[in-house]
C-alpha positions as CSV (number, residue, x, y, z in Angstrom):
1,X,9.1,-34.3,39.7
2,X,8.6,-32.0,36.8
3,X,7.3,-28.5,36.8
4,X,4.8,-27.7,33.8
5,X,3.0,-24.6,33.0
6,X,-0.8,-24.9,32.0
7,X,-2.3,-22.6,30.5
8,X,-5.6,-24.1,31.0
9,X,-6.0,-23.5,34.5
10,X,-5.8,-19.7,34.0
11,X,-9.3,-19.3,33.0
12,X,-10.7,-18.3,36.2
13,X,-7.5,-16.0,36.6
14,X,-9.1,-13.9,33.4
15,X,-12.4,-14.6,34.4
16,X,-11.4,-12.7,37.5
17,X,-9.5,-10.2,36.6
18,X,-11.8,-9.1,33.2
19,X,-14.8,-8.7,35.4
20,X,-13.1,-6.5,38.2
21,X,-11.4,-4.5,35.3
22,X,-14.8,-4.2,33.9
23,X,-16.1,-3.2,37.4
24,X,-13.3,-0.4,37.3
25,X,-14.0,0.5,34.0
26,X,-17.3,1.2,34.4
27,X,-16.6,3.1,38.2
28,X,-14.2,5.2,36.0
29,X,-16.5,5.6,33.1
30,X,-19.4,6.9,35.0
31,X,-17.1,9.5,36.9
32,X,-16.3,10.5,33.0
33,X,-19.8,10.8,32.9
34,X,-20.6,13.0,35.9
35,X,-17.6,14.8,36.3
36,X,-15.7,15.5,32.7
37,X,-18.0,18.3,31.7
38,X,-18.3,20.9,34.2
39,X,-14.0,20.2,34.7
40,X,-13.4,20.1,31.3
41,X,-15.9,20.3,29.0
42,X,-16.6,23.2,26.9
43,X,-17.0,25.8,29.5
44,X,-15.3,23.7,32.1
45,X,-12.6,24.3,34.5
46,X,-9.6,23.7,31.9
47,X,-11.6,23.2,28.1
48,X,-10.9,20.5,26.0
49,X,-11.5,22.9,22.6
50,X,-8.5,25.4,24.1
51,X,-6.7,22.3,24.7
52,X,-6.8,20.4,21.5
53,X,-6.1,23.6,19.6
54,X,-3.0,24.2,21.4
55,X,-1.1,20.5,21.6
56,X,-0.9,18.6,18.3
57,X,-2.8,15.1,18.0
58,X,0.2,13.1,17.4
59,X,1.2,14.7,21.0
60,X,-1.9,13.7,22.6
61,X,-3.8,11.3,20.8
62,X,-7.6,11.2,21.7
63,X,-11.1,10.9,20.0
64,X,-11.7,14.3,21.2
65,X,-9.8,15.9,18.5
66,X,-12.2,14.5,15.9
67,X,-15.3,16.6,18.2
68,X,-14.5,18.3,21.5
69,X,-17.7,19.6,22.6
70,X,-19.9,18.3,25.5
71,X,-22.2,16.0,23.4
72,X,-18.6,14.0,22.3
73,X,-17.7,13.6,26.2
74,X,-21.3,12.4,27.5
75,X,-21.6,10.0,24.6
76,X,-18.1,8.5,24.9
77,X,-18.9,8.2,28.2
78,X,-22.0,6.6,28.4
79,X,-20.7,4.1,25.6
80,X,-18.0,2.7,27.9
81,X,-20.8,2.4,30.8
82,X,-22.5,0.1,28.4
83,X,-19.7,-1.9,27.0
84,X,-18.1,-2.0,30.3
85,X,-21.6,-3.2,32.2
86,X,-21.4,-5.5,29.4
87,X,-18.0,-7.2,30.1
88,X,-18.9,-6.9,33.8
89,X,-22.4,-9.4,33.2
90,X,-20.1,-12.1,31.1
91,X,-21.7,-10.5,27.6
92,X,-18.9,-9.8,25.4
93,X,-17.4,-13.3,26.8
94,X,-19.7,-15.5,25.6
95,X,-19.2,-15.0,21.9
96,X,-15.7,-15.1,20.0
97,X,-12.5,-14.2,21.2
98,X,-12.8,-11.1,18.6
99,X,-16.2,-9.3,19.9
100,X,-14.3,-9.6,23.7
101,X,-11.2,-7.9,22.1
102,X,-13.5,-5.5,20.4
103,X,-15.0,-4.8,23.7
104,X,-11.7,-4.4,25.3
105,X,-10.2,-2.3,22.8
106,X,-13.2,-0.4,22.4
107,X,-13.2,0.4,26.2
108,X,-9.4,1.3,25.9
109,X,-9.5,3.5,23.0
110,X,-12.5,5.7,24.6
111,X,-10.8,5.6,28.1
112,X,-7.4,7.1,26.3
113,X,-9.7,9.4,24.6
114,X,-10.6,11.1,28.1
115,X,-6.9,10.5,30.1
116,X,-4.9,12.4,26.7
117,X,-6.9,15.2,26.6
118,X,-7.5,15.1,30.6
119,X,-4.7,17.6,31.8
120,X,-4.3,17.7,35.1
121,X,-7.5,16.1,35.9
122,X,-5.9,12.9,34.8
123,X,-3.0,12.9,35.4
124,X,-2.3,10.2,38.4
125,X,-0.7,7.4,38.0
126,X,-3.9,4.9,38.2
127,X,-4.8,6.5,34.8
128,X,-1.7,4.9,33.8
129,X,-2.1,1.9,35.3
130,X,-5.7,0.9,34.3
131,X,-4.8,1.5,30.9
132,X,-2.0,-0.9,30.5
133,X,-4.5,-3.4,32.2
134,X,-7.0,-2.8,30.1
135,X,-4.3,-2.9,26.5
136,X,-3.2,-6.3,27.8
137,X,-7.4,-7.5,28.5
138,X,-7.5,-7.3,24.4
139,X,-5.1,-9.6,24.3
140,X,-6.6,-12.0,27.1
141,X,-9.4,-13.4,24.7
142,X,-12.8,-15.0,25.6
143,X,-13.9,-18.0,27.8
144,X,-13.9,-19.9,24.1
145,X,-9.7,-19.6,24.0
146,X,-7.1,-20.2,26.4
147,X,-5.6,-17.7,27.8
148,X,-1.6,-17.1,26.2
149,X,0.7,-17.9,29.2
150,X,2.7,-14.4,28.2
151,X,-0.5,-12.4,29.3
152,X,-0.6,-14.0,32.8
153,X,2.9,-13.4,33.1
154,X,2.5,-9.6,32.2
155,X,-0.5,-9.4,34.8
156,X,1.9,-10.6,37.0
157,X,4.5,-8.1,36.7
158,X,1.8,-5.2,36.6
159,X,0.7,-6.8,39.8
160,X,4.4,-6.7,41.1
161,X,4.6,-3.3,40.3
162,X,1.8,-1.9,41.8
163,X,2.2,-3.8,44.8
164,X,6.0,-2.5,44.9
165,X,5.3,0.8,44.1
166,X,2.8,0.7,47.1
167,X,5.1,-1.0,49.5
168,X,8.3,2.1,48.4
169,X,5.1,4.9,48.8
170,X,5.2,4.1,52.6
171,X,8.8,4.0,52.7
172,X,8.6,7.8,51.5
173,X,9.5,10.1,54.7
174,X,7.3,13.4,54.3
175,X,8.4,16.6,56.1
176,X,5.0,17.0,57.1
């Protein structure tokens, strides 16, 4: 009896998993939408222009530095609805690996935009979390390549620590 890992039979897992990333990308993305402005926009709760002129860029990376005004945050935005309604329908995975990572790292880059420059409206821990899953979806490649057998086995520990993390929240004894 031998053990073998195949790589092959992971393309459903990243079928899977890419469109319910998408499907949070593009719940997030739309909440960007809706709710960055009046929290953080120009005359928002906590401005992004006070922000980015008090914290350096190499501090808080973020697209926002380039143009933080309201226009900036609806169009970023809306761009990530698309591309992410895009990854969601199968789009982006029906050409090369490199338009999907494109896509992915597209999606990422704008979604980092908002969470650096976010304060303490993002500042939870799923911010966190949907961001690495969304770094290592670059990396996960199209329905036209197999996925590596090092990106399942990351999926797997992010899974792991989620699930862990979840499991030690309910250990936590309030005083409440």
């Amino acid at each position: 009896m031998t053990l073998s890992w195949s790589v092959d039979g992971y393309w459903l897992t990243r079928t899977v998993f890419q469109r319910a990333l998408a499907l949070i990308y593009l719940i997030a993305c739309l909440n960007a939408g809706n709710q960055f402005k009046p929290l953080l926009g120009e005359r928002g709760l906590l401005p992004v222009p006070a922000w980015v002129r008090s914290v350096a860029f190499s501090e808080s990376p973020s697209l926002f530095y380039l143009a933080p005004r309201d226009w900036a945050f609806t169009s970023a935005a809306w761009i990530g609805v698309v591309i992410s309604a895009l990854a969601l329908t199968g789009f982006t995975d029906r050409y090369s690996t490199w338009v999907n990572a494109a896509a992915w790292a597209l999606l990422w880059v704008l979604y980092i935009s908002f969470v650096n420059v976010g304060q303490t409206f993002y500042a939870f821990g799923w911010e966190s979390i949907l961001l690495e899953a969304g770094f290592y979806a670059i990396f996960l490649g199209s329905r036209t390549s197999t996925p590596q057998f090092v990106m399942i086995l990351l999926l797997r520990w992010l899974c792991f620590r989620v699930m862990f993390a979840a499991g030690l929240i309910k250990l936590r004894v309030d005083a409440f």
